[in-house]
TORMAR-654237 format. One record per residue (C-alpha): residue in three letters; x, y, z. Coordinates in steps of 0.25 Angstrom, whole numbers, padded with zeros to 4 digits, always signed. Example, Ala and Ser with C-alpha at 12.3 -4.5 7.8 and 13.67 -1.06 7.14 Angstrom:
<recs>
ALA+0049-0018+0031 SER+0055-0004+0029 
</recs>
This chain:
<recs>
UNK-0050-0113-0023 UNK-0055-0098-0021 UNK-0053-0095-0036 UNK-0065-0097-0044 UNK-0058-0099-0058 UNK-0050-0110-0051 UNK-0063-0118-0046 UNK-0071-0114-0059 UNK-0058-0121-0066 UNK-0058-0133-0058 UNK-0071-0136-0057 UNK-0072-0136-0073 UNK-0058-0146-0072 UNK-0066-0155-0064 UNK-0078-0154-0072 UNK-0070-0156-0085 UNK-0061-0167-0078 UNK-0073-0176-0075 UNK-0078-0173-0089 UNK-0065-0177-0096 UNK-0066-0189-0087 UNK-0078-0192-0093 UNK-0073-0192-0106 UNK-0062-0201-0104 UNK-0070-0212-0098 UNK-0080-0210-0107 UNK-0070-0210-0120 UNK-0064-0222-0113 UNK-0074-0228-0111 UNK-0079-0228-0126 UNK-0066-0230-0131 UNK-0064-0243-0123 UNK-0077-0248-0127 UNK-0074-0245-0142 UNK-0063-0252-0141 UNK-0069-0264-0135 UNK-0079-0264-0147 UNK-0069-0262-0157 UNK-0060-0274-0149 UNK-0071-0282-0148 UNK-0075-0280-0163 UNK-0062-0283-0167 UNK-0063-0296-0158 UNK-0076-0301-0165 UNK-0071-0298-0179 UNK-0057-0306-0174 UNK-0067-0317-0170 UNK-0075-0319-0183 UNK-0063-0319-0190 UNK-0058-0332-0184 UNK-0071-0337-0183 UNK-0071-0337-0198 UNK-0059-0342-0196 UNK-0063-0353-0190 UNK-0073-0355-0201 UNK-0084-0366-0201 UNK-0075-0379-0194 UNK-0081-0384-0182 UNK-0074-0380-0171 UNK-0074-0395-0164 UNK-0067-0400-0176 UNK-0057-0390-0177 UNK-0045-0392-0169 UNK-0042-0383-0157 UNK-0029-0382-0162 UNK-0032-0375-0176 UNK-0042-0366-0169 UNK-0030-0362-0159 UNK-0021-0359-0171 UNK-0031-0351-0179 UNK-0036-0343-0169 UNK-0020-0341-0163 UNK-0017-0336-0177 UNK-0029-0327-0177 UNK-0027-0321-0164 UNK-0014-0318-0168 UNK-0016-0308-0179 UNK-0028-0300-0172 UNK-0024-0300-0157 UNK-0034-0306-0151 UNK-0037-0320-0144 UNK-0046-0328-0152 UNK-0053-0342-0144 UNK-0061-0351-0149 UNK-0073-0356-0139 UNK-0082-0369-0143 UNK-0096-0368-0138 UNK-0093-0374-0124 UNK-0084-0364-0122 UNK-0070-0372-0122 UNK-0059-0364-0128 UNK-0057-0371-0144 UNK-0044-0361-0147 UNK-0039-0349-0142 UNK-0027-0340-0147 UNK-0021-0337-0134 UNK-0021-0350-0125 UNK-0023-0363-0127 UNK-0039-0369-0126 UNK-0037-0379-0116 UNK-0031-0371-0108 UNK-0043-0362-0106 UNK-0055-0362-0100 UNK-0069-0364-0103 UNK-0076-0352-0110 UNK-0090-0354-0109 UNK-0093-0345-0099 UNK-0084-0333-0104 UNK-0095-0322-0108 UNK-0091-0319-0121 UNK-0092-0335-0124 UNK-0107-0335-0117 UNK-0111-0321-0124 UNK-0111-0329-0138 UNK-0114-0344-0135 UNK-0124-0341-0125 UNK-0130-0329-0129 UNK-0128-0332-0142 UNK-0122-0316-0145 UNK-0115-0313-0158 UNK-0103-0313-0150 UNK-0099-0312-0135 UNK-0089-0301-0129 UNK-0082-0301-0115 UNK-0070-0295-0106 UNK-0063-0302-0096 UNK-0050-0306-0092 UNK-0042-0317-0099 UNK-0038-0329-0087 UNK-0029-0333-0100 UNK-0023-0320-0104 UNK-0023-0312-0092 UNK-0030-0300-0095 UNK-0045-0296-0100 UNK-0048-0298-0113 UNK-0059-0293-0123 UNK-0068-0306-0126 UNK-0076-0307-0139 UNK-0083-0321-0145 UNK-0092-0324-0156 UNK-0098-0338-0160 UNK-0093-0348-0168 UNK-0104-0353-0179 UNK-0107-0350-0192 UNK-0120-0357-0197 UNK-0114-0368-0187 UNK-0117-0373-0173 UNK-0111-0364-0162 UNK-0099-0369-0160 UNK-0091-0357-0151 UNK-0084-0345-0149 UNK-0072-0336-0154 UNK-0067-0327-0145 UNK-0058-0314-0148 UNK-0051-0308-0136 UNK-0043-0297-0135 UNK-0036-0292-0123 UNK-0042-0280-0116 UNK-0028-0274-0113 UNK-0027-0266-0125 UNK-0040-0260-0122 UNK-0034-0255-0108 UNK-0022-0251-0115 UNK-0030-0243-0124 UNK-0038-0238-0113 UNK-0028-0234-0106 UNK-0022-0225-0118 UNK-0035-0220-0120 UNK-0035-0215-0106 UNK-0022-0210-0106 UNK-0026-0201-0120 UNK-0041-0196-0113 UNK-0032-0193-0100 UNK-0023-0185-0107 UNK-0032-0178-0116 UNK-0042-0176-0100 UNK-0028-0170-0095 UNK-0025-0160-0107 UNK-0039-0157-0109 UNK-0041-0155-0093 UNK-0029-0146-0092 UNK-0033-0136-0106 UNK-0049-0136-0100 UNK-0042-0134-0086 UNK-0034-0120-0092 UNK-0044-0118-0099 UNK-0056-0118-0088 UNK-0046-0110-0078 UNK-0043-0098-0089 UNK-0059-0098-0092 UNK-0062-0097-0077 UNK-0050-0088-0073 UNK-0058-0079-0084 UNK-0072-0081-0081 UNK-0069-0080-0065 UNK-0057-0070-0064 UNK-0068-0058-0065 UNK-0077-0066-0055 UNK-0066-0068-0044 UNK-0063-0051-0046 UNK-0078-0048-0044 UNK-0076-0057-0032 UNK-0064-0050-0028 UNK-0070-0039-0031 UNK-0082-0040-0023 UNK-0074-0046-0012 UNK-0067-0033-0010 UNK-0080-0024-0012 UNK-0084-0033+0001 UNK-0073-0028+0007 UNK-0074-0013+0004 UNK-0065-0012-0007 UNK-0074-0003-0016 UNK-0062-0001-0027 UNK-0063-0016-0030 UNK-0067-0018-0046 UNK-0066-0029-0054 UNK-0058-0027-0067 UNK-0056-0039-0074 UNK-0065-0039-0088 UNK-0074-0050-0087 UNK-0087-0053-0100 UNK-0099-0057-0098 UNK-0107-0058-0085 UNK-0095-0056-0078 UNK-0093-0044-0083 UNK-0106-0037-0077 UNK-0105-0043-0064 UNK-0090-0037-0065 UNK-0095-0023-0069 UNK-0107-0024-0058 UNK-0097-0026-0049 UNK-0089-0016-0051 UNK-0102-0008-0053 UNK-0105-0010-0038 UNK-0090-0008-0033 UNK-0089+0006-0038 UNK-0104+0009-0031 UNK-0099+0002-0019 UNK-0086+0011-0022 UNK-0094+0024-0022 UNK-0104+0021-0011 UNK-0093+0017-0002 UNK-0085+0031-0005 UNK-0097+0038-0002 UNK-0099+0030+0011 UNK-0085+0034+0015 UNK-0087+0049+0011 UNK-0100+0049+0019 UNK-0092+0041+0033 UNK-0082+0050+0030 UNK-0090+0063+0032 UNK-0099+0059+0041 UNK-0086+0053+0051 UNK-0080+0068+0047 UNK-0094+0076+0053 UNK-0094+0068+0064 UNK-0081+0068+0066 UNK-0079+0082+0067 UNK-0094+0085+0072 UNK-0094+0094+0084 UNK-0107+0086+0089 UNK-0106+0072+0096 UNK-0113+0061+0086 UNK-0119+0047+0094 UNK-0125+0036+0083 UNK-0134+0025+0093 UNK-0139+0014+0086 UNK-0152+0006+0089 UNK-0147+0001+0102 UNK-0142+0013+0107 UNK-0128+0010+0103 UNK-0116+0020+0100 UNK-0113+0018+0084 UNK-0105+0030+0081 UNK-0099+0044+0089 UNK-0093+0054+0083 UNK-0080+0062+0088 UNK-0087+0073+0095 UNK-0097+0063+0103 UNK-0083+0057+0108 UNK-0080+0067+0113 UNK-0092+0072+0121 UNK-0091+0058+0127 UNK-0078+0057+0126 UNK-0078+0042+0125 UNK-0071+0037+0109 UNK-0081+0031+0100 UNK-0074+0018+0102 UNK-0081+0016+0117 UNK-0093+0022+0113 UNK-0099+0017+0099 UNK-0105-0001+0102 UNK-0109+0006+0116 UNK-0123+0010+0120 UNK-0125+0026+0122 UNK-0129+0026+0135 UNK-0117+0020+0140 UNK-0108+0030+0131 UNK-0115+0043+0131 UNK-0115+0049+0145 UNK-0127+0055+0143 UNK-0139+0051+0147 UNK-0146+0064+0140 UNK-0140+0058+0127 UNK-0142+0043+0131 UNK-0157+0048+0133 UNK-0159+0055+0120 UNK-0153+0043+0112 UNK-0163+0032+0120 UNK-0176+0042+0119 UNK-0172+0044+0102 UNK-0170+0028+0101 UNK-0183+0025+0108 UNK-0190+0035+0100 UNK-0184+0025+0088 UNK-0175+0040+0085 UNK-0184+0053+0087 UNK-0174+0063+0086 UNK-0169+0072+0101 UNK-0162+0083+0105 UNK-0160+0087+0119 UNK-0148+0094+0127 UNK-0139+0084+0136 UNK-0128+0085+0144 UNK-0115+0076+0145 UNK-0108+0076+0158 UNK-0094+0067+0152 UNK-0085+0068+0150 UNK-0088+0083+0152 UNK-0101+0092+0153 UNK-0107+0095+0140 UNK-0122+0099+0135 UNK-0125+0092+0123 UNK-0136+0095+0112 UNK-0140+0081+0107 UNK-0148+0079+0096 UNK-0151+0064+0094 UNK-0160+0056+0082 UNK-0161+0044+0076 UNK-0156+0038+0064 UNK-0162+0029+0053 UNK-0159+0018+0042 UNK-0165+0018+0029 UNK-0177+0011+0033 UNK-0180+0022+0043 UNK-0177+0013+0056 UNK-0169+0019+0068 UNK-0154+0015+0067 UNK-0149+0023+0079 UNK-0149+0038+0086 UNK-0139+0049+0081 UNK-0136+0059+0095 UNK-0129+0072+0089 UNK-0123+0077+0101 UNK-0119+0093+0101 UNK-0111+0101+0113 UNK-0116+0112+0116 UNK-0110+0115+0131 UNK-0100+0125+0126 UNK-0114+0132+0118 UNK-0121+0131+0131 UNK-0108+0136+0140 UNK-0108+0148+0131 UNK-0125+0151+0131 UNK-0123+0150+0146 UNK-0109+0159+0145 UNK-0117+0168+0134 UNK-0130+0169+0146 UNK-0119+0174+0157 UNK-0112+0183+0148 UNK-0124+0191+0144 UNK-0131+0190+0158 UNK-0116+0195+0163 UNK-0116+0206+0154 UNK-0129+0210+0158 UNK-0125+0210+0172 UNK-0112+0218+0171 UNK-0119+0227+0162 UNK-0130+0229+0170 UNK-0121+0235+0182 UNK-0115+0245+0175 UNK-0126+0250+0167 UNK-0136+0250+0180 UNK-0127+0258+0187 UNK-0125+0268+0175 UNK-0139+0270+0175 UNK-0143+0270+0188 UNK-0131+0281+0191 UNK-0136+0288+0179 UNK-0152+0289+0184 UNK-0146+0293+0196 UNK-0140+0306+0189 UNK-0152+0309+0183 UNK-0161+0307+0192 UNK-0153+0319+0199 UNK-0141+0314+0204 UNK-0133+0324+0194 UNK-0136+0336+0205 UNK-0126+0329+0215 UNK-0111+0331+0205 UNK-0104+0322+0215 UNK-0114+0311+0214 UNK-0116+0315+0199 UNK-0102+0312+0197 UNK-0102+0299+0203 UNK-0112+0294+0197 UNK-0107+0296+0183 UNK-0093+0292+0189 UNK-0101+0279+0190 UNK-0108+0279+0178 UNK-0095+0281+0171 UNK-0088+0270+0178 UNK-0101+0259+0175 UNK-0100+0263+0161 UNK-0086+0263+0159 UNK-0087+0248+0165 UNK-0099+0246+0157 UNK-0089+0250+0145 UNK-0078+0239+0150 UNK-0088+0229+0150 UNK-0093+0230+0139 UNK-0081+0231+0130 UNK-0074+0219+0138 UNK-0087+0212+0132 UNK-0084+0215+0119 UNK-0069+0212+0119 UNK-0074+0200+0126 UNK-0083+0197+0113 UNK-0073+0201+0103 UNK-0061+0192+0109 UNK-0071+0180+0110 UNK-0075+0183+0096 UNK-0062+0184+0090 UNK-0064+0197+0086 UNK-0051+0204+0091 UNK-0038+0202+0081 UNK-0027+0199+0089 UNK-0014+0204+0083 UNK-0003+0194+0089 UNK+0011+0201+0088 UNK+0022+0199+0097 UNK+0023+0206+0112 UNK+0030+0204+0124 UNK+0022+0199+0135 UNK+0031+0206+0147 UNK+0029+0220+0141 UNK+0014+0218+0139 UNK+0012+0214+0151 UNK+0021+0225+0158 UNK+0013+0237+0152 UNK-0002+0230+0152 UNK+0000+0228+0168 UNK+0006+0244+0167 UNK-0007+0248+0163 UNK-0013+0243+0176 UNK-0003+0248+0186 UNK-0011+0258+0191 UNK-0023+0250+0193 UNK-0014+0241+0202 UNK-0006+0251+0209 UNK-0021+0256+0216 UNK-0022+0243+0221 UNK-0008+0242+0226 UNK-0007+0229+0218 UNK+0008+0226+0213 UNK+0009+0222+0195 UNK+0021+0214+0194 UNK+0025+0211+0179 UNK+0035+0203+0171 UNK+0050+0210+0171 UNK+0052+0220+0159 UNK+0063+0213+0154 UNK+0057+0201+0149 UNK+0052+0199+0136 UNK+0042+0188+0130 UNK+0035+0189+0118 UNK+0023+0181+0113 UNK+0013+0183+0101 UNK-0002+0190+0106 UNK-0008+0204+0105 UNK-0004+0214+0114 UNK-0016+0219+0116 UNK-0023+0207+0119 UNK-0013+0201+0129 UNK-0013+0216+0136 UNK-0028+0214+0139 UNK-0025+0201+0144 UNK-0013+0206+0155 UNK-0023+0218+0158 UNK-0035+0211+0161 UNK-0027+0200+0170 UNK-0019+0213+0177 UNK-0031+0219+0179 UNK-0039+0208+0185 UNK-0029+0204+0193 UNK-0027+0218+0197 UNK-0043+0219+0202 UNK-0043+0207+0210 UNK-0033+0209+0216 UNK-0031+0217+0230 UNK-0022+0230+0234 UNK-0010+0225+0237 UNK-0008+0214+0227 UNK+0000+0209+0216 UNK-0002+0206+0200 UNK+0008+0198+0192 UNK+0011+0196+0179 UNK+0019+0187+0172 UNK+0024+0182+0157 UNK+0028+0168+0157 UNK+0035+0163+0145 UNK+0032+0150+0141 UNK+0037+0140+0130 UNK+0027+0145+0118 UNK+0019+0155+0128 UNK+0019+0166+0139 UNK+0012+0165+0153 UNK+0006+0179+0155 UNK+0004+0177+0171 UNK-0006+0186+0179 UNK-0007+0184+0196 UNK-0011+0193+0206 UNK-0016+0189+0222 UNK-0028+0195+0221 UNK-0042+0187+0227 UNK-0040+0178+0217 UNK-0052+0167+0210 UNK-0060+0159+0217 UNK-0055+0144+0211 UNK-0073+0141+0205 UNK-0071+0158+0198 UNK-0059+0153+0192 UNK-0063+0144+0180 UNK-0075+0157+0174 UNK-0066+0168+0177 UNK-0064+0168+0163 UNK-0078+0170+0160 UNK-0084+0185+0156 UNK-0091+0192+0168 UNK-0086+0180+0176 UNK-0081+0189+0190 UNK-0077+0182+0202 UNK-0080+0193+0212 UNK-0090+0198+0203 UNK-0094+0212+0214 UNK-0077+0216+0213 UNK-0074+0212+0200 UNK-0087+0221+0195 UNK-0083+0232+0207 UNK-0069+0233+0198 UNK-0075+0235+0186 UNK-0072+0222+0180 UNK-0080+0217+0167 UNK-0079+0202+0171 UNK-0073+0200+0155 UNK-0056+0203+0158 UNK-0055+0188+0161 UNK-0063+0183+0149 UNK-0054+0193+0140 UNK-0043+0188+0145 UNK-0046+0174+0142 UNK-0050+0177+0128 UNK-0038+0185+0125 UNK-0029+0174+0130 UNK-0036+0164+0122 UNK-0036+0172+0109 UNK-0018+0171+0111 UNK-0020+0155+0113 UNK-0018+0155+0126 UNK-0022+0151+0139 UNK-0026+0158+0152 UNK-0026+0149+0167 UNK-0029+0157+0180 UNK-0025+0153+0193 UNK-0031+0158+0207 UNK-0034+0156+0221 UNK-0043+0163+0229 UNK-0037+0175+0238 UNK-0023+0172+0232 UNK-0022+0176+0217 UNK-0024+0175+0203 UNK-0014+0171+0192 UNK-0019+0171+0177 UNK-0009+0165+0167 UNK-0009+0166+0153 UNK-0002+0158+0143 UNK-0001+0163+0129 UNK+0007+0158+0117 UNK+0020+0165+0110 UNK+0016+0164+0098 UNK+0001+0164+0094 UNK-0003+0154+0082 UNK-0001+0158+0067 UNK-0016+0159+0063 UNK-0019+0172+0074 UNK-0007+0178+0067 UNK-0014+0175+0052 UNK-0027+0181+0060 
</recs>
């Protein structure tokens, strides 16, 4: 019963069933009283006729047994029962049964409509004892002119009118039946047409509740209908559009913050998490799923940020900005920024916090503060000495030629290490700054490293300190600049070399690996204590600060090295123990990426 033509339709069949139900008793009704009438005419003519029949005679002197003959005949010829009735009611002749066989008729209501109340003629249906079945009674007096003297009375049997009847119903039926089932296809084709565009606008509709924007209705439909169709396809296509545009604007904004650097935090009213971005996870380094439904100060781990959201929401969303720290899962400083946002109506629905990291920007202004007060400082001692050496020359010192030429022996040595440490600075800056094209080709790293280590023999042989190298007869060959990777072995030979005593050893080896060589530089020098060892790395960084400058040592060989090894995509681990030895190892790839050869 979900279809609307199918209850339109049957509530019009019911409706019309009723009507022609109507009808039928209603034409049945007159047709059984027509008939009646006609019958009942038809009676009182029937009547008159033998009344006049009977003529003028006296109905005490006629015999009983001529009446009953007369009236036999009579009956016979229009078929109906004539009776004869005197004024005491006693049955005088009768065409059907004998008269003294029947009973007294003086109270029979067609007998008392015309001798008691004196009516033209008297009418009456009941059922016949003598017969066996209702019969149609009509009576008219018997006088002309004359003393009354009775009754006639024409029956006929009601059985025709039933069988008529019943005819006439079986025609009205049958006519109800055909004209039910044409109004019946009828009335389904009219609803079917007039409801078939209303049930698509429902359907439509329907799906437009359930997001299906491309919904339209397409039948064609006239009137009324059709304007309601149109509007409602009107209003899917702007629902269509608005929607599209929704879409468009969740998908950039999901992308920004997706992809934003800076942590997002969305609180509502009651201070509860409603949205985190990627970023923000990670910062907390909880998934969105445990955080959002949650209240912030159980989720942010910060009470510097859990304070800024609860002084902005209290302040109904004045916007803050402060600098705080997060201690999980790691240490960062973060530059928050938090304000409010609002509805249309202008009322607070909640607090955006925009969180950025700025620990690597502070690590480097405090790197950036030590580099220049390190420069400073190691530029300070060469260029005090030059000028204080100098000021002794010329305030007389030049007369003395052996303490003349110490001096400028000095002078010279102070600048020439002024020289070294400055341009270690700018080849520190340059490698940083990608400013040096490395040239990759292919080199053995068993004869590079056999003639760099050559060039420091002699520095080694006036400590007494033994070099040992790879065997001349391997080979292995990976991808790197010569150049480059002969700086690194120097600057690692050479180190090693200065801290290490008279009487020592310096090793180097070449591992070859799967994809990579293990460039492998030891010594047993003092080694590093183990708290030096994570900043040696560091420019300036010395760990016997008064020796290392005493040897002429810039404090940038270490941080060069790093650079250079990172700019081959490698890696460099050191490994040392106090009083016993350093080893550095370096791990570069054979083949270098495709993208530093297009460079």
């Amino acid at each position: 019963m979900n279809k609307l033509w199918l209850r339109i339709s049957l509530t019009f069949l019911i409706l019309l069933f009723f009507a022609l139900l109507g009808v039928g008793f209603f034409l049945a009704n007159v047709m059984k009283h027509t008939y009646i009438e006609m019958t009942r005419n038809q009676l009182i003519q029937h009547a008159k006729f033998m009344k006049n029949a009977i003529g003028h005679n006296d109905l005490t002197s006629e015999s009983q047994a001529s009446l009953q003959e007369q009236l036999r005949h009579y009956a016979s010829s229009v078929e109906a029962r004539m009776t004869l009735i005197n004024e005491q009611g006693k049955v005088l002749a009768d065409s059907e049964d004998h008269p003294e066989k029947m009973e007294n008729h003086s109270k029979r209501p067609e007998f008392l409509a015309v001798i008691r109340d004196k009516q033209p003629f008297g009418e009456a249906i009941h059922y016949s004892e003598t017969l066996g079945y209702e019969m149609l009674y009509v009576t008219i007096p018997v006088t002309d002119h004359q003393p009354f003297q009775g009754v006639i009375r024409a029956a006929v049997s009601l059985e025709q009118i039933a069988i008529v009847m019943k005819k006439l119903w079986i025609s009205v039926l049958t006519a109800m039946a055909i004209t039910f089932i044409f109004a019946g296809l009828i009335s389904m084709r009219l609803a079917k047409g007039i409801t078939r565009p209303i049930e698509e606008i429902i359907d439509v509709s329907t799906q437009l509740a359930e997001k299906d924007y491309s919904s339209r209705v397409k039948i064609e439909a006239k009137g009324e209908i059709k304007q309601l169709s149109r509007a409602i396809n009107i209003l899917a296509a702007s629902l269509q559009e608005q929607m599209k545009e929704i879409r468009e604007n969740e998908q950039r904004l999901t992308g920004v913050l997706t992809n934003m650097a800076s942590g997002v935090l969305l609180v509502n009213q009651e201070g509860k998490i409603v949205l985190v971005n990627k970023a923000m996870e990670q910062m907390l380094d909880t998934p969105s799923a445990s955080l959002i439904g949650k209240f912030h100060m159980e989720t942010s781990k910060s009470f510097g940020l859990s304070q800024l959201i609860e002084r902005s929401l209290s302040s109904e969303g004045v916007d803050l900005h402060d600098e705080i720290h997060l201690y999980y899962p790691k240490e960062r400083i973060l530059d928050a920024h938090v304000a409010s946002y609002l509805d249309d109506s202008g009322e607070l629905q909640g607090i955006v916090a925009v969180l950025h990291d700025i620990t690597e920007i502070r690590r480097l202004e405090k790197m950036r503060s030590e580099f220049v007060a390190n420069v400073s400082h190691e530029l300070k001692t060469p260029v005090t000495a030059v000028k204080g050496f100098a000021e002794t020359l010329l305030d007389g010192g030049m007369e003395d030629e052996d303490t003349t030429k110490a001096f400028l022996q000095i002078i010279y040595d102070e600048s020439d290490r002024l020289h070294r440490l400055i341009r270690d600075i700018l080849q520190l800056t340059k490698i940083e700054q990608h400013r040096i094209p490395l040239l990759f080709t292919e080199i053995d790293m068993i004869d590079v490293v056999r003639k760099t280590v050559a060039t420091v023999q002699d520095t080694a042989q006036k400590k007494q300190i033994r070099l040992v190298v790879p065997e001349s007869s391997q080979s292995i060959i990976i991808e790197a600049e010569k150049d480059r990777i002969q700086q690194i072995i120097l600057n690692l030979v050479a180190n090693a070399i200065t801290h290490t005593s008279e009487g020592g050893m310096v090793q180097v080896d070449v591992l070859e690996q799967d994809a990579a060589v293990a460039l492998i530089v030891r010594d047993n020098g003092a080694g590093i204590p183990k708290q030096d060892l994570e900043r040696i790395f560091e420019r300036f960084y010395r760990v016997d600060k008064a020796r290392a400058r005493h040897s002429g040592g810039t404090g940038l060989g270490l941080a060069i090295v790093k650079h250079l090894v990172e700019s081959h995509h490698g890696n460099i681990e050191v490994q040392s123990e106090e009083g016993e030895g350093t080893e550095f190892t370096i791990t570069l790839p054979k083949k270098q990426p495709k993208a530093d050869h297009e460079e």
